[in-house]
Every structure is written in C-alpha cells, then in structure tokens.
C-alpha positions as CSV (number, residue, x, y, z in Angstrom):
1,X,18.3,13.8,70.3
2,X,15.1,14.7,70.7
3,X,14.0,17.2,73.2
4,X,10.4,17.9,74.7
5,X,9.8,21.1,73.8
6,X,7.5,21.9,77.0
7,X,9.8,20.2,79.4
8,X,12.3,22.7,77.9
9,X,10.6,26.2,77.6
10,X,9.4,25.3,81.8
11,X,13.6,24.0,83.0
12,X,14.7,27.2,80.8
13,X,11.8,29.5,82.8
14,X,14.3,28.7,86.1
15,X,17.4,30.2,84.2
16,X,19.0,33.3,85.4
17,X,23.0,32.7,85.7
18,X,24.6,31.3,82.5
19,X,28.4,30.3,83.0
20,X,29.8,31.0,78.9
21,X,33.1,28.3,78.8
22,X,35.1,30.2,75.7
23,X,34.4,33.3,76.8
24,X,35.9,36.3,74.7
25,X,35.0,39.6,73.9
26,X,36.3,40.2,70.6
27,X,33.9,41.8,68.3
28,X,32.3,39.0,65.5
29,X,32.8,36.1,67.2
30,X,29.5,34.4,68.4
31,X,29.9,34.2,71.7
32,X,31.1,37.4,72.0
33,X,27.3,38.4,70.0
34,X,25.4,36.0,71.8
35,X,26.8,36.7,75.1
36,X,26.1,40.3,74.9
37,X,22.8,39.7,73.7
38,X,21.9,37.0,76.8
39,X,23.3,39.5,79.5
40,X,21.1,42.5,77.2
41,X,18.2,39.7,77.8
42,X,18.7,40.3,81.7
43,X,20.9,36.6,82.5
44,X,23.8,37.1,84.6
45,X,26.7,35.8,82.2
46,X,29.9,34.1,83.9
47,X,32.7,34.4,81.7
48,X,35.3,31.4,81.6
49,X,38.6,31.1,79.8
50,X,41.8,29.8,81.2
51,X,44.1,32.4,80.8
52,X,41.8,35.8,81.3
53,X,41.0,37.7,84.3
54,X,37.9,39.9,82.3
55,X,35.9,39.4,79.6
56,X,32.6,42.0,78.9
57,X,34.1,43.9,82.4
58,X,33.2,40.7,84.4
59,X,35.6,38.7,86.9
60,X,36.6,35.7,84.7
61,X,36.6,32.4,86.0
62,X,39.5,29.9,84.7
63,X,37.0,26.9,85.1
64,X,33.7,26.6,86.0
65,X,35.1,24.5,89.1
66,X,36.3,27.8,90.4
67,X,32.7,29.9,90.4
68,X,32.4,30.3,93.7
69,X,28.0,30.2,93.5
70,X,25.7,28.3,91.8
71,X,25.1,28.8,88.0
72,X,21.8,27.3,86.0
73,X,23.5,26.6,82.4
74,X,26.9,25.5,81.8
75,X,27.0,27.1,77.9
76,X,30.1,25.8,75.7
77,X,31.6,27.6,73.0
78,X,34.3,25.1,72.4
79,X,35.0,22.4,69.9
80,X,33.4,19.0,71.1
81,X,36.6,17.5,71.0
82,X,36.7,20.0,74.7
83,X,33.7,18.9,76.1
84,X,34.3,15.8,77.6
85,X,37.2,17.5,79.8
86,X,34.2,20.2,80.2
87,X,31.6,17.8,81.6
88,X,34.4,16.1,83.8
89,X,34.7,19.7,85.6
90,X,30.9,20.2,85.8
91,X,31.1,16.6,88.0
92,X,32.9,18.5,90.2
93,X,31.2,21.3,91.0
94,X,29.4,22.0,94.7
95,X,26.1,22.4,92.9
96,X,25.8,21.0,89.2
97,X,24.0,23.2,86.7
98,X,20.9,22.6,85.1
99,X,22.1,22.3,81.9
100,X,25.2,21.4,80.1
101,X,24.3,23.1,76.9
102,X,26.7,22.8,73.7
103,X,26.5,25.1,71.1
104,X,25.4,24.9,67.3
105,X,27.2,22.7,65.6
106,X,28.6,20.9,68.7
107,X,27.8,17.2,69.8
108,X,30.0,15.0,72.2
109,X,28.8,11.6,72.8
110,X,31.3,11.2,75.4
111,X,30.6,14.2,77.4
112,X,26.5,13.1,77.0
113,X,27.9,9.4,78.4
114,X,29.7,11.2,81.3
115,X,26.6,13.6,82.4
116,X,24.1,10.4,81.7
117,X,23.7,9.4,85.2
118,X,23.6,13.1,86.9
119,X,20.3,15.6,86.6
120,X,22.2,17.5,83.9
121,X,20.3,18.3,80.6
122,X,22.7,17.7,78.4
123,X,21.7,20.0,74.8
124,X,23.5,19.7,72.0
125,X,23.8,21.5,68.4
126,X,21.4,24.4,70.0
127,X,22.4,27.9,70.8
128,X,21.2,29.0,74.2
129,X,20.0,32.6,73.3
130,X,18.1,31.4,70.5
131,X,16.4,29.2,72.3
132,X,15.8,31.7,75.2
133,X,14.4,34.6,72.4
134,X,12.4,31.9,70.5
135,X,10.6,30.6,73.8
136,X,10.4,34.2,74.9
137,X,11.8,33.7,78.3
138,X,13.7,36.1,80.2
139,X,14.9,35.7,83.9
C-alpha cells in the first residue's frame, strides 16, 4: 500500500496517546524496546493484554474496548492472523483512533476490509516509532 508520505508526517503531528495491543514488558522483545522508547519519545503508551493488570507500571487495559478515553493510534504487536478480531474491537470503541497501525512484518487484508469504510488509517508492515523518530515528531 502506498502511503503519502506528507499526509502521514502531518496525521502523525496530532499523535500523543498510543494504545500498544501485545503489550509486555519483558526485556528483548520489540515491543517491550519500542514501547519504552515511544513513551521516552514523550507519547503516552496504553498497554493492552488480556490477562495483565501492569505492564511498564501502567494500568493495563484487557482490550482497547475498555480504555476508558480516547487514544490516537491503535499499535499491534500481534500476528495478523489477530487483527481482524483487533479491528472488530476498534469498531466498537466510543471514539475510534486515528490509526490502526500493524507492525513490521504484519499485513491483514481482512482487518484493512473491516476498517475500509471508517476514518481509520489502516498502516501496515511499518513500525510506529520508527516512523515517529524518522519524521522527527514528538507530541
């Protein structure tokens, strides 16, 4: 998919609250680095997992259906064969995100199909804080 750079660097400008779907905090795994790095960056992270109550000494969600406030990115570190269940919860949040952003290596054509009609950037194969440091943007 091809992505207009500009359009991107300016919806990415309005990010400050990133909900991570996978979230652990074990040392070497990349969402543990990448997370660390994004809230380092100044973004408030959102951890969610289904069975933890804190990840990185945050209040961890079980689904992003039960965030209680608005969040900008929707960020996936889950196998795509997840993320259509994923993009079915995002449907029913109060306020959708900006962006339902799957990591590196991740594609799900179904979960693009589902978000299709909505406002929802959906980003695939793209890691979030890479982006963020490569655009320079901070919130």
């Amino acid at each position: 998919m091809l992505i207009d750079e500009k359009k991107l660097a300016a919806q990415l400008r309005e990010v400050k609250t990133v909900a991570v779907v996978g979230a652990v905090d074990k040392p070497n795994r990349p969402v543990d680095r990448v997370a660390r790095e994004m809230m380092d960056m100044g973004f408030t992270v959102v951890p969610v997992h289904p069975t933890r109550s804190e990840v990185w000494g945050l209040e961890t969600y079980t689904s992003v259906i039960h965030i209680p406030f608005a969040v900008d990115v929707v960020d996936l570190f889950r196998n795509a064969n997840f993320c259509p269940g994923h993009a079915r919860e995002v449907l029913q949040m109060k306020t959708p995100p900006k962006f339902f952003w799957m990591q590196s290596g991740v594609f799900s054509q179904e979960a693009r199909e589902l978000l299709a009609h909505t406002d929802i950037e959906v980003i695939e194969d793209r890691c979030l804080k890479v982006e963020l440091a490569r655009l320079g943007i901070r919130p």
